[in-house]
TIVO-2410 file (N, C-alpha, C; in nm, 3 decimals):
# residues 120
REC num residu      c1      c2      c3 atome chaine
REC   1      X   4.880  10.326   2.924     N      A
REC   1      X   4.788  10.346   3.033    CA      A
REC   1      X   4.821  10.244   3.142     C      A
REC   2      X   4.842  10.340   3.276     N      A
REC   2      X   4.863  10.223   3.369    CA      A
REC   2      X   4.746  10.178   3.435     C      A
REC   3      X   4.704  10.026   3.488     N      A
REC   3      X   4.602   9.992   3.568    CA      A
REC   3      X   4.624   9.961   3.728     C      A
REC   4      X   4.540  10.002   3.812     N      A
REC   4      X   4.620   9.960   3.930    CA      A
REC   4      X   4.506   9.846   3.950     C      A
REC   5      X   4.569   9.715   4.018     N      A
REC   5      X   4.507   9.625   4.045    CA      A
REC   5      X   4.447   9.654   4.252     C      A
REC   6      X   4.329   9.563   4.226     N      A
REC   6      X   4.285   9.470   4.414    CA      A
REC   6      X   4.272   9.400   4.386     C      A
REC   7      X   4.343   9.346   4.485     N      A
REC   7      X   4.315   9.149   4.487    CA      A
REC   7      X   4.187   9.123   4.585     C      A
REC   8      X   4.081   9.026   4.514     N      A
REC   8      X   3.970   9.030   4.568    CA      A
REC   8      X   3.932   8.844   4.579     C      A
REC   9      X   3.921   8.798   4.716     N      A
REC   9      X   3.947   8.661   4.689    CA      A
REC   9      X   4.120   8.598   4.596     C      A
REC  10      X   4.128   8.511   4.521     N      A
REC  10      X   4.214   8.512   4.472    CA      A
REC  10      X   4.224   8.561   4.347     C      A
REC  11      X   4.151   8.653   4.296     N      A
REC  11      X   4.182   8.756   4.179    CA      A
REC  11      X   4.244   8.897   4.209     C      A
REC  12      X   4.257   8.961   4.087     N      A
REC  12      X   4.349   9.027   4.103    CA      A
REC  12      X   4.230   9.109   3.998     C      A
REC  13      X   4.147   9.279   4.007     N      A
REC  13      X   4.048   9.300   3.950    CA      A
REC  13      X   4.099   9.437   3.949     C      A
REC  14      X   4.087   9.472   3.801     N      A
REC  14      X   4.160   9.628   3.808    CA      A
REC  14      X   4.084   9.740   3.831     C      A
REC  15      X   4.116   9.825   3.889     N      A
REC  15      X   4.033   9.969   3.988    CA      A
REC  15      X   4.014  10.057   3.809     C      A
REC  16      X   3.882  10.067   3.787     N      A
REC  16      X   3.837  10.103   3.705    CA      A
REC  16      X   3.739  10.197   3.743     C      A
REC  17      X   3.726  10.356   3.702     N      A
REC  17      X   3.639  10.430   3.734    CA      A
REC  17      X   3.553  10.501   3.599     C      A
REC  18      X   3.485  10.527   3.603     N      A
REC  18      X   3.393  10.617   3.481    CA      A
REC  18      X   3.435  10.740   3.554     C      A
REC  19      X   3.498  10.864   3.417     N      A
REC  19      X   3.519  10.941   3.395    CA      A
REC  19      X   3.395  11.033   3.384     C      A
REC  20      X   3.363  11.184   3.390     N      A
REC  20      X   3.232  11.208   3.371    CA      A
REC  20      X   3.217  11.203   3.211     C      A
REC  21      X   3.084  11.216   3.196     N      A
REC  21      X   2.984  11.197   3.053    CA      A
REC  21      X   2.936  11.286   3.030     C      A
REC  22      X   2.917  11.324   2.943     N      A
REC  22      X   2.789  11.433   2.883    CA      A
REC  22      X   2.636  11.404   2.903     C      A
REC  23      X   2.576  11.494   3.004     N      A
REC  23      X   2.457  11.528   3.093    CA      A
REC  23      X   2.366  11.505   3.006     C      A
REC  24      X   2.395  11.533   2.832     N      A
REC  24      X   2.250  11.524   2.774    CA      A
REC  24      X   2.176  11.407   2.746     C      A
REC  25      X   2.079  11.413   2.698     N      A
REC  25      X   2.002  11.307   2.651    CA      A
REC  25      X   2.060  11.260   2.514     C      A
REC  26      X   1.996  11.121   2.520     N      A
REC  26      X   2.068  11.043   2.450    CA      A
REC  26      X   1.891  11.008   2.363     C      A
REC  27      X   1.876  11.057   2.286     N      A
REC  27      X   1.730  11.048   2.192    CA      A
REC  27      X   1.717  10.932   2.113     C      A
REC  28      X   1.662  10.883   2.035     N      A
REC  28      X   1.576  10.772   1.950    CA      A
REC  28      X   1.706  10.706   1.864     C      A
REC  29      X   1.755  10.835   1.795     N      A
REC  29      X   1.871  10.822   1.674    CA      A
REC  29      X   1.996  10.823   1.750     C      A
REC  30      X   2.030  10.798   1.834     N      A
REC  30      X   2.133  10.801   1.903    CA      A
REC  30      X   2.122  10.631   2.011     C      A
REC  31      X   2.005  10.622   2.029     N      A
REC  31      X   1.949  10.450   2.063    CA      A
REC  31      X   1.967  10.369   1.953     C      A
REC  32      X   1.969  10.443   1.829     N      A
REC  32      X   1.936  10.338   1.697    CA      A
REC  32      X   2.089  10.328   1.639     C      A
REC  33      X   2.168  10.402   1.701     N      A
REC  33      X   2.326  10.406   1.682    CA      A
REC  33      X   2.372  10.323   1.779     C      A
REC  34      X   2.370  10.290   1.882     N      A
REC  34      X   2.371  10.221   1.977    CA      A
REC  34      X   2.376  10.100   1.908     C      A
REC  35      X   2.241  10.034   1.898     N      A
REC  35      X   2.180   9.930   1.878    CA      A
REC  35      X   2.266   9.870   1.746     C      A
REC  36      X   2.327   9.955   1.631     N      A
REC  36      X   2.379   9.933   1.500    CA      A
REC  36      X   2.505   9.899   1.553     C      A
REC  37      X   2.575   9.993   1.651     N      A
REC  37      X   2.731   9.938   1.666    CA      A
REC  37      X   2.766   9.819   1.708     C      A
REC  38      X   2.634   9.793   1.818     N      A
REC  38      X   2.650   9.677   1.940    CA      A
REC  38      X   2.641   9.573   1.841     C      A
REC  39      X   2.554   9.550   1.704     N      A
REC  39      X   2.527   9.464   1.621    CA      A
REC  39      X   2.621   9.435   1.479     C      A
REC  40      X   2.649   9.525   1.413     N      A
REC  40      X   2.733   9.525   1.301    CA      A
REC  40      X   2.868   9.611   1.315     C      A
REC  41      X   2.896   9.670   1.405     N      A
REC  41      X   3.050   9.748   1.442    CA      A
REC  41      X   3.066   9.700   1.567     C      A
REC  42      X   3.113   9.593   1.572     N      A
REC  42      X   3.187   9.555   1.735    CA      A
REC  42      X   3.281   9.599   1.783     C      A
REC  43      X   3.383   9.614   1.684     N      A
REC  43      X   3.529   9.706   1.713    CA      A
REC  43      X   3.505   9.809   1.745     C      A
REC  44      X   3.416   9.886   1.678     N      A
REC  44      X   3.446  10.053   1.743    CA      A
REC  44      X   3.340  10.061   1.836     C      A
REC  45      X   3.268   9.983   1.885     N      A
REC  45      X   3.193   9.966   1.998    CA      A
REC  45      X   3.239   9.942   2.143     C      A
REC  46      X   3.351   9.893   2.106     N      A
REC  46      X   3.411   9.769   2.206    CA      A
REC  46      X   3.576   9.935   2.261     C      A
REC  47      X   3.597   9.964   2.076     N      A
REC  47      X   3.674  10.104   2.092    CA      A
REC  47      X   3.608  10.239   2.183     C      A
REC  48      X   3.522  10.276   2.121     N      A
REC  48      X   3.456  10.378   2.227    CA      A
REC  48      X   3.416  10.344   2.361     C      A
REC  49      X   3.379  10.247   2.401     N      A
REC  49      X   3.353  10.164   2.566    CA      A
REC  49      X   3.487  10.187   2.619     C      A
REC  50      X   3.595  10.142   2.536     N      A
REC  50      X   3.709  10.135   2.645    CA      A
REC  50      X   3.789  10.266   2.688     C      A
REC  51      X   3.750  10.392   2.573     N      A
REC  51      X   3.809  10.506   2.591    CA      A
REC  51      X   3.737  10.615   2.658     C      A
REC  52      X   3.606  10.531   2.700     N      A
REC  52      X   3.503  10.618   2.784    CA      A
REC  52      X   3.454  10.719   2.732     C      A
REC  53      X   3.429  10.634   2.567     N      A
REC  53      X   3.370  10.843   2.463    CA      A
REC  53      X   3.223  10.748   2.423     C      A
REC  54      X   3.188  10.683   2.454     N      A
REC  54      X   3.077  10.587   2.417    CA      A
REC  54      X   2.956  10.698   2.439     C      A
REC  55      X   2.943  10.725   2.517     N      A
REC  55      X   2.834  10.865   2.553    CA      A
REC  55      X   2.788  10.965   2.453     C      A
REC  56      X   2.936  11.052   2.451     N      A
REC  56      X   2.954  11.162   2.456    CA      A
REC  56      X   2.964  11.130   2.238     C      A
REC  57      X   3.006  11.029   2.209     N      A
REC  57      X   2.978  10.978   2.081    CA      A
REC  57      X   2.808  10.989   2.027     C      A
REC  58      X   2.707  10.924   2.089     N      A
REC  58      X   2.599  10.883   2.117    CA      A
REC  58      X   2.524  11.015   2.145     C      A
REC  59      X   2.584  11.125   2.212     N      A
REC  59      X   2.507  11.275   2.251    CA      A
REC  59      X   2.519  11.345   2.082     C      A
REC  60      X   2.630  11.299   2.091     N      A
REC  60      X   2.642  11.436   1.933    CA      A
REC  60      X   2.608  11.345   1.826     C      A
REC  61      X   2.592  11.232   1.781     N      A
REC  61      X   2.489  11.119   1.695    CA      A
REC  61      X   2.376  11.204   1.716     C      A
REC  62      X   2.335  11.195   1.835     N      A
REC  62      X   2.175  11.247   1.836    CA      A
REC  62      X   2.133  11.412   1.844     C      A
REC  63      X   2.258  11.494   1.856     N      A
REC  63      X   2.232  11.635   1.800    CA      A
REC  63      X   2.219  11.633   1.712     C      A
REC  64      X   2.319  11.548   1.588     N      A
REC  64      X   2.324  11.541   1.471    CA      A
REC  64      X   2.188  11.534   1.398     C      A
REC  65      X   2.153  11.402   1.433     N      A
REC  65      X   2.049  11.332   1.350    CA      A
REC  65      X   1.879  11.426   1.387     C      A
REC  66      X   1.902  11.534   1.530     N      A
REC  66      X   1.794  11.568   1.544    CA      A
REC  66      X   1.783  11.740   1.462     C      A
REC  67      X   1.956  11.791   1.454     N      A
REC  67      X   1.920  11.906   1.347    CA      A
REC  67      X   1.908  11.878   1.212     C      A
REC  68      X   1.921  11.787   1.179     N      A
REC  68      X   1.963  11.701   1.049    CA      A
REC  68      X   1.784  11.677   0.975     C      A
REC  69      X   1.732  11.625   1.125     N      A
REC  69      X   1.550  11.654   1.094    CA      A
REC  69      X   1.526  11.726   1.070     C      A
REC  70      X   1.499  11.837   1.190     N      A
REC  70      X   1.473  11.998   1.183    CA      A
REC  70      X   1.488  12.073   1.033     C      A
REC  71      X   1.627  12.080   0.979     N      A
REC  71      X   1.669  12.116   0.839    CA      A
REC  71      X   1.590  12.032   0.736     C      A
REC  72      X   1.557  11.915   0.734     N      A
REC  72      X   1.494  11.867   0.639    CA      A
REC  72      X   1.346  11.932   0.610     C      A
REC  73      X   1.248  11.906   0.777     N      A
REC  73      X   1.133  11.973   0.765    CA      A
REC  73      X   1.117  12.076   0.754     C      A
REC  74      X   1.239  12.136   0.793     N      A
REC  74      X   1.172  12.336   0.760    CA      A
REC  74      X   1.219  12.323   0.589     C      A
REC  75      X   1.291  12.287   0.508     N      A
REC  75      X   1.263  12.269   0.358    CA      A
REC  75      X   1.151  12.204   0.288     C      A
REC  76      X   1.140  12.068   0.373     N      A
REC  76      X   0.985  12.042   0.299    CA      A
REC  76      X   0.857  12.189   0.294     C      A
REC  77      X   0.824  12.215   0.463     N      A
REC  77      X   0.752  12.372   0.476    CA      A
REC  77      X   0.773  12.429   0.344     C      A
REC  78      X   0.896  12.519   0.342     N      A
REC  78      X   0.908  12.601   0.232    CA      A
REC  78      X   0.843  12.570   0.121     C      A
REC  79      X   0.886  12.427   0.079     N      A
REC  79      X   0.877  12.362  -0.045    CA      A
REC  79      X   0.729  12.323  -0.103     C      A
REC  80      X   0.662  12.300   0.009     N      A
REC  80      X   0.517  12.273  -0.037    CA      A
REC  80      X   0.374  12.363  -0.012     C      A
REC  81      X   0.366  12.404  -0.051     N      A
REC  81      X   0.228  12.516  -0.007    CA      A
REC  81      X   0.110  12.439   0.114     C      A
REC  82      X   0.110  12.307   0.070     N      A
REC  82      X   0.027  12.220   0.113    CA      A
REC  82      X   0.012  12.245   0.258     C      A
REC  83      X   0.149  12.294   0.317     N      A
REC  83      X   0.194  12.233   0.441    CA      A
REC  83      X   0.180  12.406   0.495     C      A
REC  84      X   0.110  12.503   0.457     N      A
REC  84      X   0.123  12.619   0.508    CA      A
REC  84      X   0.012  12.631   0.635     C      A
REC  85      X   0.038  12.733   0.693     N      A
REC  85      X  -0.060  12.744   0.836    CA      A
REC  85      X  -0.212  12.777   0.765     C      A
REC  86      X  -0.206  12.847   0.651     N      A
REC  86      X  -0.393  12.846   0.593    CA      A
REC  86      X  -0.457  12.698   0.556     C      A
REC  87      X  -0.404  12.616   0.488     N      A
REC  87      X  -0.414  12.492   0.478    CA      A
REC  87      X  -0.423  12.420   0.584     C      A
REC  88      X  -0.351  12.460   0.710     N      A
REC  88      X  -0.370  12.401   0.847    CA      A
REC  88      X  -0.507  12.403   0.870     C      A
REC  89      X  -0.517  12.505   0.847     N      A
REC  89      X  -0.665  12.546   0.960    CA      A
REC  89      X  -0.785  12.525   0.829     C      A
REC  90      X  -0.757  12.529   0.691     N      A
REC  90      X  -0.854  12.518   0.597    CA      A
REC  90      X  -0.892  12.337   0.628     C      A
REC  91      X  -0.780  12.257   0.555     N      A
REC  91      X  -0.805  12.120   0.600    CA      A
REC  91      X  -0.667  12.036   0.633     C      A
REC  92      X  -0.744  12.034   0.788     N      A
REC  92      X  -0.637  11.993   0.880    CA      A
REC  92      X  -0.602  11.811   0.857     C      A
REC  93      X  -0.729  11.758   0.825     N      A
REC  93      X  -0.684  11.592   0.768    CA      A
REC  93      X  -0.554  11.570   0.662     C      A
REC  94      X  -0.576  11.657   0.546     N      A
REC  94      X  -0.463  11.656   0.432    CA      A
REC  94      X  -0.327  11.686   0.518     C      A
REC  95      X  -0.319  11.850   0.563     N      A
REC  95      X  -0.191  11.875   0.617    CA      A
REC  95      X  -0.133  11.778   0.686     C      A
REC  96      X  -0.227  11.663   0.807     N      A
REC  96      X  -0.136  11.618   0.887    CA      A
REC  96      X  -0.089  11.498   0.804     C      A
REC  97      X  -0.179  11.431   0.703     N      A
REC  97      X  -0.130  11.316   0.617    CA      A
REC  97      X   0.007  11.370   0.566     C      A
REC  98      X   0.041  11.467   0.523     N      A
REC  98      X   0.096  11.513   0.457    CA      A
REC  98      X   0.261  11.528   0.553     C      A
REC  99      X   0.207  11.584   0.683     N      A
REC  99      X   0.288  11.658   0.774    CA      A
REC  99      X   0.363  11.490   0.841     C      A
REC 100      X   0.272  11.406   0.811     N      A
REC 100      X   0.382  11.252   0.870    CA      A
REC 100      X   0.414  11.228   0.727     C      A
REC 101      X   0.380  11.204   0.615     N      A
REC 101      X   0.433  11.155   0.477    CA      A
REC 101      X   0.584  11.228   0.491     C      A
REC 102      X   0.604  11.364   0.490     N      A
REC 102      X   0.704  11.425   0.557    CA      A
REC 102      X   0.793  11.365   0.681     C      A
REC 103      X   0.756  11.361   0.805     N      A
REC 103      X   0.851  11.318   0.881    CA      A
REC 103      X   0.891  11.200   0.873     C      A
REC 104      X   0.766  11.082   0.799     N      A
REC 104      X   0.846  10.959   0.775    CA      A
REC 104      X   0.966  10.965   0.652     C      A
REC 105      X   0.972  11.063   0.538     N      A
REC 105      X   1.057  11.067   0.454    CA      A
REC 105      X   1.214  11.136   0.482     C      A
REC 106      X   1.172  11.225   0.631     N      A
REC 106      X   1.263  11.265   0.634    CA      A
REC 106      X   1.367  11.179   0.788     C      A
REC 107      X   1.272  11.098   0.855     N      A
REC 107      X   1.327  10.977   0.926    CA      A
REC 107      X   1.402  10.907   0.834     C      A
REC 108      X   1.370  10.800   0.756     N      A
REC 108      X   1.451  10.755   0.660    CA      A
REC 108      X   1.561  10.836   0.576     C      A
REC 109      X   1.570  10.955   0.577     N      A
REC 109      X   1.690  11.001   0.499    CA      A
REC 109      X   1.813  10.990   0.628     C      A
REC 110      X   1.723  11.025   0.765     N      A
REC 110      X   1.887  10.997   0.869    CA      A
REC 110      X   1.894  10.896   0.916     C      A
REC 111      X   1.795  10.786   0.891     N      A
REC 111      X   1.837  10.695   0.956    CA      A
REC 111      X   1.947  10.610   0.828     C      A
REC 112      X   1.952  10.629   0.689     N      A
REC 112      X   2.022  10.620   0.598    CA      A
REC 112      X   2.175  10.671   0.644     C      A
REC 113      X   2.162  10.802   0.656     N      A
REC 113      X   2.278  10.865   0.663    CA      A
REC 113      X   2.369  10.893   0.791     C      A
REC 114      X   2.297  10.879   0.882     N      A
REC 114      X   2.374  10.930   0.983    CA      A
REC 114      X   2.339  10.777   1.083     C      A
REC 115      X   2.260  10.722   1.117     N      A
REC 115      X   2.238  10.597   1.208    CA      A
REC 115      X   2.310  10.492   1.165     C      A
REC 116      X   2.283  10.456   1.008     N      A
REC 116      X   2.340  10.326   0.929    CA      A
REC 116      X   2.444  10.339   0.886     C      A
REC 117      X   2.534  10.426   0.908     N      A
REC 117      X   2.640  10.483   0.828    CA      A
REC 117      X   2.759  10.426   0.922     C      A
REC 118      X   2.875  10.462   0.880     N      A
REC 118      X   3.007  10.448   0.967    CA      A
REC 118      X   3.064  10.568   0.950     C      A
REC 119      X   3.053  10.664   0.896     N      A
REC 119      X   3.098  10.804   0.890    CA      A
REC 119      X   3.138  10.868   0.984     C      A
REC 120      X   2.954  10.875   1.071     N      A
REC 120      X   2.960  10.902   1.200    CA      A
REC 120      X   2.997  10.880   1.292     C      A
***
């Protein structure tokens, strides 16, 4: 890769541009990937920054980790009667205890697998 230099004062500062990025949002699990590389993966932090995929890394982290939810909770649904729409409306206190006991179990399975990981 070639760099072209300007000399600015007596430095010499290389003409560096950002390439475009991927438009999407960058969600919770894709912040919490962030936050893991910048802290315990410096190399491939420091690697994706310089090849300008730091983004576009960080967009599909957080597609990942947000169908990765989705699939978990529509199996819990299936899996528990508890969690059906008659039970909604019979007693709505249980379902929603129930309906976060769920999303917190299924937060921790990606933030295990796909946030804390190096796979990804």
């Amino acid at each position: 890769m070639k760099l072209n230099y300007t000399k600015v004062g007596d430095y010499l500062l290389p003409d560096l541009t950002i390439k475009e990025q991927n438009e999407k949002q960058i969600n919770k699990y894709g912040r919490l990937k962030l936050n893991y590389l910048k802290k315990y993966d410096k190399p491939f932090y420091t690697t994706l920054l310089m090849k300008n995929e730091l983004t576009n890394y960080l967009v599909s982290v957080s597609i990942e980790a947000e169908n990765r939810f989705n699939i978990l909770m529509e199996s819990y649904k299936k899996s528990d009667e508890k969690l059906s729409e008659k039970n909604k409306n019979d007693n709505p206190f249980e379902w929603t205890k129930l309906m976060n006991n769920y999303q917190d179990c299924a937060e921790e399975i990606i933030l295990k697998e796909l946030i804390y990981s190096k796979n990804v």
